[in-house]
TIGU-846745 format. One line per field, with one value per residue (C-alpha): residue in three letters; x, z, y. Coordinates in Angstrom, 3 decimals. Layout:
BEGIN
residu	ala_...
u	X_...
w	Z_...
v	Y_...
//
This chain:
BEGIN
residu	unk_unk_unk_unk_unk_unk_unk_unk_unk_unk_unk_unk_unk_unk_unk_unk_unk_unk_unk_unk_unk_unk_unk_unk_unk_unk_unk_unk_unk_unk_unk_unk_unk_unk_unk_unk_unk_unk_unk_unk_unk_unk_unk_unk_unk_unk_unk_unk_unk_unk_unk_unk_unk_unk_unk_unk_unk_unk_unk_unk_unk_unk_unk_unk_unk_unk_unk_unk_unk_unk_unk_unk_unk_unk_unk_unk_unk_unk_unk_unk_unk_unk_unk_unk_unk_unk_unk_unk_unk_unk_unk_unk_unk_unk_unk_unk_unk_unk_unk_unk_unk_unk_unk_unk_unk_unk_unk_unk_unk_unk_unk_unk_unk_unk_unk_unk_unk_unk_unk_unk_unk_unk_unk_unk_unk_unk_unk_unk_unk_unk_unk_unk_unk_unk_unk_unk_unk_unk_unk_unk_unk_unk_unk_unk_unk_unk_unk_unk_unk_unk_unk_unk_unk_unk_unk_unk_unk_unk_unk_unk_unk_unk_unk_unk_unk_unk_unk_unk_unk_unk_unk_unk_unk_unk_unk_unk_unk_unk_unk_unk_unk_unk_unk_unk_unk_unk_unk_unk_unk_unk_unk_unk_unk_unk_unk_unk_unk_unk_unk_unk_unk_unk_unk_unk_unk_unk_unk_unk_unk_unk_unk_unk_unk_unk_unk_unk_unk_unk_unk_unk_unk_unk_unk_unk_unk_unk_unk_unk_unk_unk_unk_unk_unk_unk_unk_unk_unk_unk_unk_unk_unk_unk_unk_unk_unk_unk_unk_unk_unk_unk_unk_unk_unk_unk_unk_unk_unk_unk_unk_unk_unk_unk_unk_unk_unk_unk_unk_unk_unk_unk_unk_unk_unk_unk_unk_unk_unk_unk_unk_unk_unk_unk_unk_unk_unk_unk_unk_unk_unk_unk_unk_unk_unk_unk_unk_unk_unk_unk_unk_unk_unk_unk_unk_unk_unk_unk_unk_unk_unk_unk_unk_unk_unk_unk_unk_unk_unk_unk_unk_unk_unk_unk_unk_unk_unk_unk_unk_unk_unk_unk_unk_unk_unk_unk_unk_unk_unk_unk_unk_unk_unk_unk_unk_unk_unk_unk_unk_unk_unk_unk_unk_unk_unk_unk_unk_unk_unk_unk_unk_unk_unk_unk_unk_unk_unk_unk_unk_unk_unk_unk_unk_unk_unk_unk_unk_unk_unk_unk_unk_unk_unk_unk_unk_unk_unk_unk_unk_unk
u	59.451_59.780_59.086_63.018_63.003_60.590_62.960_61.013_62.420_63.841_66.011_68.000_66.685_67.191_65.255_67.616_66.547_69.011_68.023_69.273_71.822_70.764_72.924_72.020_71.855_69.879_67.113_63.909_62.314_58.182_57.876_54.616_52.581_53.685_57.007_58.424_61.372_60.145_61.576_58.799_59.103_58.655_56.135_54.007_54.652_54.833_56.783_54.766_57.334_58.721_61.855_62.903_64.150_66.108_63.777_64.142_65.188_68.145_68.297_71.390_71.122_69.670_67.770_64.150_61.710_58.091_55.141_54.025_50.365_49.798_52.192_48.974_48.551_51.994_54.068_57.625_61.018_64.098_66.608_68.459_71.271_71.823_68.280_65.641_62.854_59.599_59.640_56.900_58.601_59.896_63.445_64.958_68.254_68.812_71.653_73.189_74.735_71.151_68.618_68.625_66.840_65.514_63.741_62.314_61.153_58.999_58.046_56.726_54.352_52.901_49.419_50.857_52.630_49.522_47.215_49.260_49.517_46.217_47.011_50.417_48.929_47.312_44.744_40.993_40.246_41.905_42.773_44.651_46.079_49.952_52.695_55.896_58.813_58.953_55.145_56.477_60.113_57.357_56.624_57.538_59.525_60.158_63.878_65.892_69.191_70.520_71.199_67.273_66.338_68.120_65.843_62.650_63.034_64.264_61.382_58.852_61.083_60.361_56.367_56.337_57.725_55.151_51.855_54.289_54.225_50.526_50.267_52.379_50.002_47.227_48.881_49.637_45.948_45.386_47.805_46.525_43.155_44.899_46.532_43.304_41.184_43.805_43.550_40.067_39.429_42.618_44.020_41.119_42.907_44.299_41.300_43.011_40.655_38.245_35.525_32.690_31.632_34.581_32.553_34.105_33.450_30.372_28.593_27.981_27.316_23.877_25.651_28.562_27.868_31.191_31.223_30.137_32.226_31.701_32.813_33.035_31.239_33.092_33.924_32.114_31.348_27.938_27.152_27.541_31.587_33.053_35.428_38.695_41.501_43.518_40.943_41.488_44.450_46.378_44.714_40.959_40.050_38.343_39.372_36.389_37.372_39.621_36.955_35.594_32.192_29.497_26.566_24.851_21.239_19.175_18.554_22.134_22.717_19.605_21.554_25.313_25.254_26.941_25.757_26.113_28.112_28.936_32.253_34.419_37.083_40.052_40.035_42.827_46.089_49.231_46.375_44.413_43.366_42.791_39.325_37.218_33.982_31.492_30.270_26.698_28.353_30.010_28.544_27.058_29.329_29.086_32.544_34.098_34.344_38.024_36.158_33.460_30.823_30.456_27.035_26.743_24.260_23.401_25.134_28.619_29.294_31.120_33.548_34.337_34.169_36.598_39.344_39.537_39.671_42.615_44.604_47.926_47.140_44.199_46.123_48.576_45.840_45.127_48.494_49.327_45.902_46.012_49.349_48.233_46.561_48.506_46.938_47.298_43.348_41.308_37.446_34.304_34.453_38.403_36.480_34.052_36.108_37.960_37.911_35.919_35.389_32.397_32.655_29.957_28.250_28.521_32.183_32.067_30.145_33.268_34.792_32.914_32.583_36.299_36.779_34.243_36.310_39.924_38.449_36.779_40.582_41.975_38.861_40.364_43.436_42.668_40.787_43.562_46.235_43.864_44.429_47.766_47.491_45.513_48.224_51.091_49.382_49.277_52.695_54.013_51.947_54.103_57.165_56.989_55.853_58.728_56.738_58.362
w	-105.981_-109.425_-111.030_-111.283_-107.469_-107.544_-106.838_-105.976_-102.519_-103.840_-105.937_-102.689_-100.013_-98.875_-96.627_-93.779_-91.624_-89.581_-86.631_-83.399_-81.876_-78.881_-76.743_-77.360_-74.526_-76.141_-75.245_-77.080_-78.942_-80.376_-83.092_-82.782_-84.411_-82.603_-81.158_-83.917_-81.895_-78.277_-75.549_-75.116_-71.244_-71.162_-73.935_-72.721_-68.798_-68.422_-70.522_-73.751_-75.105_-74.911_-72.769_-75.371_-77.990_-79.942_-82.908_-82.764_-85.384_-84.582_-85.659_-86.330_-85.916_-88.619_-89.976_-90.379_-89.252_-90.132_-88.249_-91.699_-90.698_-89.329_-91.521_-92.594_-89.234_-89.585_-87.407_-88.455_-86.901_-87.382_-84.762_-82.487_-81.346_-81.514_-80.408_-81.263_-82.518_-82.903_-86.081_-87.051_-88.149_-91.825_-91.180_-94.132_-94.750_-96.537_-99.070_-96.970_-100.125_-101.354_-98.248_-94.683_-92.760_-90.366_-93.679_-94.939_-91.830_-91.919_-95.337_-94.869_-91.835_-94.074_-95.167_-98.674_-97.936_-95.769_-98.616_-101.253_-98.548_-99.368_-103.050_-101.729_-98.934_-99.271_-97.081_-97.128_-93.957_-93.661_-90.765_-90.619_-94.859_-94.981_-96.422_-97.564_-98.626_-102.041_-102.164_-99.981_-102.651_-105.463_-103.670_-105.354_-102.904_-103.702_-102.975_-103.328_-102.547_-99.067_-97.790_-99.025_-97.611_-93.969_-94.232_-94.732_-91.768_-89.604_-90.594_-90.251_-86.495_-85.131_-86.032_-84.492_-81.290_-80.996_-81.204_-78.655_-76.318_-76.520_-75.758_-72.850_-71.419_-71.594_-69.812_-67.088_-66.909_-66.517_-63.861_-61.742_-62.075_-60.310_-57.247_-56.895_-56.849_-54.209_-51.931_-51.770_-51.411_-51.015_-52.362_-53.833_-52.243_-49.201_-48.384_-46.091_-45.255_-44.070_-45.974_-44.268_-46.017_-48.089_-51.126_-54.833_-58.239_-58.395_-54.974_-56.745_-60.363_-62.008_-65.202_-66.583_-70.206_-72.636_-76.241_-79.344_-81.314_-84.800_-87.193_-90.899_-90.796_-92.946_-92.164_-93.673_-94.982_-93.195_-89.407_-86.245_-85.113_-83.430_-80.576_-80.764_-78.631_-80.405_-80.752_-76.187_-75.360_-71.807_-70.408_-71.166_-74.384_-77.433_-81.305_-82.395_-85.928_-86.062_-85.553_-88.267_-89.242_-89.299_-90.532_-87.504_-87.192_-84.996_-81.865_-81.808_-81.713_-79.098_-76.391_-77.389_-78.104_-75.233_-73.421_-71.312_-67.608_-69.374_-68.368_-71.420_-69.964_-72.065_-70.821_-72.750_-74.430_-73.653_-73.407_-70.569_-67.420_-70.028_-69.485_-70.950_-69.747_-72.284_-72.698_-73.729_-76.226_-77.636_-80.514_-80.756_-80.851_-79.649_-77.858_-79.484_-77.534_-76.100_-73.709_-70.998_-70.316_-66.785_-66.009_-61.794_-59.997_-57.702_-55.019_-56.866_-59.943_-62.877_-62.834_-59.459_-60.978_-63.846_-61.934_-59.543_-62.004_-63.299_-60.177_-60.087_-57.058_-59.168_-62.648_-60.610_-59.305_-62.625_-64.020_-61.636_-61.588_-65.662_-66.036_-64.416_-67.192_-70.695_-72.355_-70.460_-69.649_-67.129_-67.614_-65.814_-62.463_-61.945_-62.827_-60.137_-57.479_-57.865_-54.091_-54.693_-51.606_-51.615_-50.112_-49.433_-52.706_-51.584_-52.055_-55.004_-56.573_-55.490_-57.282_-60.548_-60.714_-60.545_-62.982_-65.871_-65.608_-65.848_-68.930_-70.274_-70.422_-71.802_-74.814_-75.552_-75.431_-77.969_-80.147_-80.265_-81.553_-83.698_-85.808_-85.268_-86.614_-89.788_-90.212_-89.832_-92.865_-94.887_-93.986_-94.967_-98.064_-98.918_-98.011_-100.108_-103.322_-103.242_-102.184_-99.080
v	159.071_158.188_154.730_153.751_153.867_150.672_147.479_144.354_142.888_140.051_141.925_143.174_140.404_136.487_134.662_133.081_129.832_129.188_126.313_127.596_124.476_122.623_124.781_127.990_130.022_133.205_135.390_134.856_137.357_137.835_140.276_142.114_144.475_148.229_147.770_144.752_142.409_142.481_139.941_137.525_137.702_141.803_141.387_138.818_139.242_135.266_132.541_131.836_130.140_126.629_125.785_123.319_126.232_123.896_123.987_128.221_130.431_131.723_135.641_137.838_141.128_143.604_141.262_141.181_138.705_138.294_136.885_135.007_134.614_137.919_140.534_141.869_143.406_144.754_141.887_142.684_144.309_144.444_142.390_144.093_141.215_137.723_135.612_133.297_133.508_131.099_129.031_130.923_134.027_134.138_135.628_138.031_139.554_142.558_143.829_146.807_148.370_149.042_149.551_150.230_148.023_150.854_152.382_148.654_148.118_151.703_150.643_147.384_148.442_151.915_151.411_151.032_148.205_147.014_146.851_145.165_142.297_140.484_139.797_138.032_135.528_132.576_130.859_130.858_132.587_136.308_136.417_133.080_133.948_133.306_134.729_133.067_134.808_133.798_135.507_138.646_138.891_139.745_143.595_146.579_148.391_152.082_152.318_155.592_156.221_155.555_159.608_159.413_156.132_157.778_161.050_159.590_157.292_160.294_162.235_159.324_158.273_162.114_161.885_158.530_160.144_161.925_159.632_157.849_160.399_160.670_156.515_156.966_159.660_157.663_154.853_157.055_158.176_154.467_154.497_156.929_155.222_151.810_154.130_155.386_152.374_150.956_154.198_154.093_150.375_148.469_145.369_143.225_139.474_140.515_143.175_145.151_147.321_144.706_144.963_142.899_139.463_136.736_137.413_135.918_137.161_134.041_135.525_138.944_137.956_137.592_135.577_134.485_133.472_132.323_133.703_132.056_130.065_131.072_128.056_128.602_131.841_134.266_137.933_140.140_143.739_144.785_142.508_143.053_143.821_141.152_141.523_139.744_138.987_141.415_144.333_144.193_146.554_146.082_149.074_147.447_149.744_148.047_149.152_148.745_150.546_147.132_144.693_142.901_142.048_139.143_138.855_137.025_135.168_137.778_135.019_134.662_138.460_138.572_135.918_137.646_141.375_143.233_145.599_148.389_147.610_144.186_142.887_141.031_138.440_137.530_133.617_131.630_132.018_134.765_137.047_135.411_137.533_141.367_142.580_145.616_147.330_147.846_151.647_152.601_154.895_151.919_149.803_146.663_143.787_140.490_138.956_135.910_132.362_133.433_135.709_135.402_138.177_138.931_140.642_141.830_142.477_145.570_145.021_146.620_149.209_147.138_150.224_148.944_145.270_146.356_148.019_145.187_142.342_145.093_144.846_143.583_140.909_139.401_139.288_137.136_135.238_134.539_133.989_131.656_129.239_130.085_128.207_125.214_123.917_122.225_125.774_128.745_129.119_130.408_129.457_130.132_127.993_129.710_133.362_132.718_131.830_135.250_137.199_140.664_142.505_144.218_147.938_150.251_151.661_155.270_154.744_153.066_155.756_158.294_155.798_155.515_159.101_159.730_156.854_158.417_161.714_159.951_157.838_161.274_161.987_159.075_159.299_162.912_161.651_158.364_160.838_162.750_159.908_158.598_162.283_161.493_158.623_159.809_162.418_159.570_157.609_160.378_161.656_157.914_157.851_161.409_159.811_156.122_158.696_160.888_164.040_164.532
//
């Protein structure tokens, strides 16, 4: 794509704030990272948001909206109807005569777009840096024809499809993993299957220790990775290629660094109640104050530990006591109070061993989209230089 292709955004863009009135009756939208305008509800599984909407963007659609502290992650989509949307989405509109939306939208989440972010936002700490339109209007977009704009995005649309498919695979390996666990042991908070003892999460724990807060430490190149809320996926894997670095005092990384069987808590905020199992393949990384590390003792497996804290009768355990409080939280005392059934560990060791080979499955499977994924930034790279 030649050089005369480059338009900057604000040659063929406008930002739009438009106040949604007192009695709109609209759904409410986030715009994330993956799947851009999502309806909080299905997004979040609970209300995030506040009833009192009147201070909402309200959002046409085909416009685009922005998450203005986190674009650099990728947070933007294009609307599909008439909603609103926190006030803390920048919301664009786009000259139809000159782009497709569909196609910005593509371009503004490519790795090329990714990288030119940091030299637009402002803000001392990265991951907090913002961007305002008037900053985002300055980017060189590379902006062909529309027949051209239409065939890159269907080209980019059918890849996409296909590291999709491979996502929804692993989700059903996690699944199966659930309808096992539930076979084989029952429901965790009813314990149907009578297993002996009205043991809690506390009764079989040896600690429960809450991350470290880390203050005005910067991120940095070379450190220990630390875990953040959004390096925890819904189905309990950690991108640890995502996490960023810190260099940490030693005693610190001697009372924090996870290990092996560790349990990692999510324990405030939309993301309260997700939970990951640390792997001895894994690397060291120490888990940030929004989690709680959950070390047991021998009287269970933590695979058995994980899956149940993964069941669908203790995440709405935890829903429920978690939005009891002003900030959706659920800390240490609430963790330990948790029911856990404690079944033979003969079975649990059926368990664990059918676990390891359905997560042998879903690695294979990650390793496999993360090619995917290489191949997807490279075929995007092709496509915003005119070489496809």
């Amino acid at each position: 794509m030649t050089s005369t292709y480059l338009t900057r955004l604000g040659d063929f863009a406008n930002e739009i704030s438009r106040r949604a009135p007192s009695e709109a009756n609209l759904p409410v939208y986030s715009v994330t990272k993956h799947q851009g305008f999502v309806p909080s509800l299905e997004y979040f599984k609970k209300q995030v948001f506040s009833l009192d909407t009147k201070g909402y963007k309200m959002v046409v659609a085909g416009e685009l909206a922005y998450a203005t502290i986190h674009l650099d992650e990728g947070s933007i989509g294009v609307c599909p109807e008439l909603s609103l949307i926190s006030p803390m989405y920048t919301v664009f509109r786009i000259d139809e005569t000159k782009a497709e939306a569909s196609y910005l939208e593509r371009f503004l989440k490519s790795p090329k777009a990714l990288s030119a972010y940091p030299t637009l936002s402002k803000g001392s700490v990265h991951r907090r840096a913002a961007i305002s339109f008037a900053r985002l209007a300055e980017l060189p977009v590379p902006l062909p024809p529309l027949p051209e704009q239409r065939r890159i995005t269907a080209i980019l649309d059918k890849a996409d499809a296909l590291r999709a498919k491979r996502r929804e695979a692993i989700v059903k390996l996690d699944q199966l993993l659930q309808t096992v666990f539930l076979e084989m042991f029952g429901d965790p908070v009813t314990n149907p299957k009578g297993w002996p003892g009205n043991t809690t999460l506390g009764d079989i724990a040896l600690d429960m220790q809450y991350g470290p807060r880390f203050h005005n430490e910067a991120y940095s190149l070379n450190g220990i990775k630390i875990v953040r809320i959004t390096d925890l996926s819904p189905t309990g894997e950690l991108d640890f290629d995502a996490m960023p670095r810190m260099d940490v005092e030693e005693n610190v990384q001697v009372r924090f660094v996870l290990q092996p069987g560790d349990i990692i808590f999510a324990r405030t905020g939309a993301t309260v109640g997700k939970v990951a199992l640390i792997q001895a393949s894994d690397p060291p990384s120490i888990a940030g104050a929004y989690f709680i590390r959950v070390q047991v003792n021998n009287s269970v497996l933590p695979e058995y530990v994980f899956a149940a804290l993964r069941t669908k009768s203790i995440q709405k355990f935890i829903a429920v006591k978690s939005r009891q409080a002003a900030q959706q939280n659920f800390s240490g005392p609430g963790l330990r109070k948790l029911p856990m059934p404690v079944p033979s560990l003969e079975l649990q060791c059926q368990f664990a061993s059918l676990a390891k080979k359905i997560e042998q499955q879903k690695r294979t499977l990650q390793e496999h989209v993360g090619q995917q994924d290489a191949l997807f930034a490279s075929l995007q790279d092709r496509a915003f230089n005119g070489e496809l």
